[in-house]
C-alpha positions in Angstrom: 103.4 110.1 74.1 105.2 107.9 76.9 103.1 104.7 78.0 102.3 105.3 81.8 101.2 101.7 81.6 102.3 98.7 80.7 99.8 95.6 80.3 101.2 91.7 80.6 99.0 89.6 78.4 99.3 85.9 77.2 98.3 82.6 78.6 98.5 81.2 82.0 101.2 79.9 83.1 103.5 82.1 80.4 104.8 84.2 83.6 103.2 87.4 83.3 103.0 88.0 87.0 106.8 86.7 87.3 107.8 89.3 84.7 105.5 91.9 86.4 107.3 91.8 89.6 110.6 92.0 88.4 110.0 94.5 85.8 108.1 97.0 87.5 110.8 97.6 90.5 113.2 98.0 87.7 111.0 100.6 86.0 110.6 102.0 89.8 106.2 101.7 89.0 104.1 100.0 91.0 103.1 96.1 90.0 99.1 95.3 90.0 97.7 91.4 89.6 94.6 91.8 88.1 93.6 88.9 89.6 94.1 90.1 93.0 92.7 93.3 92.7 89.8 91.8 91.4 90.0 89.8 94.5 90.7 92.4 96.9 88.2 94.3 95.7 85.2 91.2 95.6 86.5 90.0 98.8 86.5 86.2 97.7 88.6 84.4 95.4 88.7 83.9 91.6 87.3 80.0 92.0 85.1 81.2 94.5 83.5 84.0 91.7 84.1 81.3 89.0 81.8 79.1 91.7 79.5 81.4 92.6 78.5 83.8 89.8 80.3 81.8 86.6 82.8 83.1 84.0 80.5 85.8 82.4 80.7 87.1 85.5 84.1 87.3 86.5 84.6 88.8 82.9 82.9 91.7 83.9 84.6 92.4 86.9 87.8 91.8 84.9 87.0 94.6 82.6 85.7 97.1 85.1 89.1 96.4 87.0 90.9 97.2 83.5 88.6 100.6 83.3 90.0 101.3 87.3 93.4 101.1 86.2 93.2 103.3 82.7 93.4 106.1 85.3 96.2 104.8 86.9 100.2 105.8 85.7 103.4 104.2 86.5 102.0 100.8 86.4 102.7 97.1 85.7 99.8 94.7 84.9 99.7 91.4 84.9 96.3 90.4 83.3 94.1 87.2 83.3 95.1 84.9 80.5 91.4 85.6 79.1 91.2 89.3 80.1 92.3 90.6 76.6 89.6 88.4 74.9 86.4 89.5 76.8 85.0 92.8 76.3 86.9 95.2 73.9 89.2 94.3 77.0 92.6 94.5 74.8 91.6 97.5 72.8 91.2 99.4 76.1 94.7 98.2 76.9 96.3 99.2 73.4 94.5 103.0 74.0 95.8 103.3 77.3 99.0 101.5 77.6 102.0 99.3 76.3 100.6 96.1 75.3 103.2 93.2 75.7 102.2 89.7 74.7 104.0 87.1 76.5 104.5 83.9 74.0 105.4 80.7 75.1 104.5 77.2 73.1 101.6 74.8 74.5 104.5 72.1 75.5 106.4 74.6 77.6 103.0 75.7 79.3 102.0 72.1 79.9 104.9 71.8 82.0 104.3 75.1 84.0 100.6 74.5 84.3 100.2 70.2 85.4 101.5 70.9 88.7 99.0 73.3 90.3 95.8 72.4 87.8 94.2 72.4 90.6 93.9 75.9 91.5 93.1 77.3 88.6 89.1 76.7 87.6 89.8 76.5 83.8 91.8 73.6 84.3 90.9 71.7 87.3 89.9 67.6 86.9 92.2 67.6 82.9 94.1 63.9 83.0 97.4 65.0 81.0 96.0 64.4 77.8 93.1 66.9 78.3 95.0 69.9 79.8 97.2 69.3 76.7 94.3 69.4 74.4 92.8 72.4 76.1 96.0 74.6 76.3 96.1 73.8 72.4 93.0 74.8 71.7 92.2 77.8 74.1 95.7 79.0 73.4 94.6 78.4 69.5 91.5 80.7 70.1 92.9 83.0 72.3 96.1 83.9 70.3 94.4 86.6 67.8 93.8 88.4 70.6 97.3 88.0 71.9 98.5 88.7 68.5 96.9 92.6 69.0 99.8 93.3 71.6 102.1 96.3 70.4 104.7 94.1 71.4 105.7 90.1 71.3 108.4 88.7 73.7 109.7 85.3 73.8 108.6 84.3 77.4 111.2 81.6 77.6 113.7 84.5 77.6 113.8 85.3 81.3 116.6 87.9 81.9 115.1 91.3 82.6 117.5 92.7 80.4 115.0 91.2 77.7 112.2 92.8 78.8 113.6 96.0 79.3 114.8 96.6 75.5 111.0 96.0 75.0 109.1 98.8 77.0 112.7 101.4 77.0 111.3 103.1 73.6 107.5 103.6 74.8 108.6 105.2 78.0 
């Protein structure tokens, strides 16, 4: 049976709403941020529901947005770098969909995340040392999730090209 979705799971800051847009025109599907259509759909912001209501939360709204889109076909989805860890949140993905776990080491995502800590409410007030020591260790706990992906791709590997040769034999 051909995948009529196609999930983007991994950390933040490994690039799964980067590869999202690209590969989803390429596939001719439509691309979804899960973040933003949790958003859209709350009318506020993540930090604001982080704020407001706390991570629990937020993680339920994640997972009902994940049950929205089972009954969706012919789309990309980024996910939350948590969403696959909350839940039974990544086995819904691997019944419904293509599963790709985007890998990238803790260095390389300590250089994408420092510069805009700020917005993201896991990692706002880290000196450099701490946002080091918490990609290690969230990444560290998070990762056996990540590891239930059908698929692995090295997320330092940008052409689409790449990405393609991936999904091509579940479509």
């Amino acid at each position: 049976m051909a995948a009529k979705r196609i999930y983007l799971t991994g950390f933040m800051g490994c690039g799964k709403s980067t590869v999202g847009r690209m590969l989803a025109p390429a596939l001719k599907w439509r691309f979804i941020d899960l973040d933003k259509y949790i958003e859209d759909k709350e009318g506020r912001t993540i930090p604001e529901i982080f704020a407001a209501e706390g991570e629990s939360f937020f993680r339920q709204l994640e997972n009902e947005a994940l049950q929205d889109i089972v009954s969706m076909e012919d789309v990309v989805v980024a996910t939350g770098g948590g969403a696959p860890c909350f839940l039974n949140n990544m086995q819904l993905m691997n019944e419904s969909g293509l599963t790709v776990y985007l890998k990238v080491a803790p260095e390389e995502l300590f250089l994408r995340l420092g510069p805009g800590k700020t917005e993201r409410p896991l990692l706002a007030g880290k000196s450099d040392e701490e946002l080091l020591a918490f990609i290690r260790e969230k990444l560290g706990e998070r990762e056996p999730w990540y590891l239930q992906a059908k698929e692995t791709a090295d997320a330092g590997l940008w052409g689409m090209d790449h990405y393609l040769r991936i999904v091509e034999k579940y479509l």
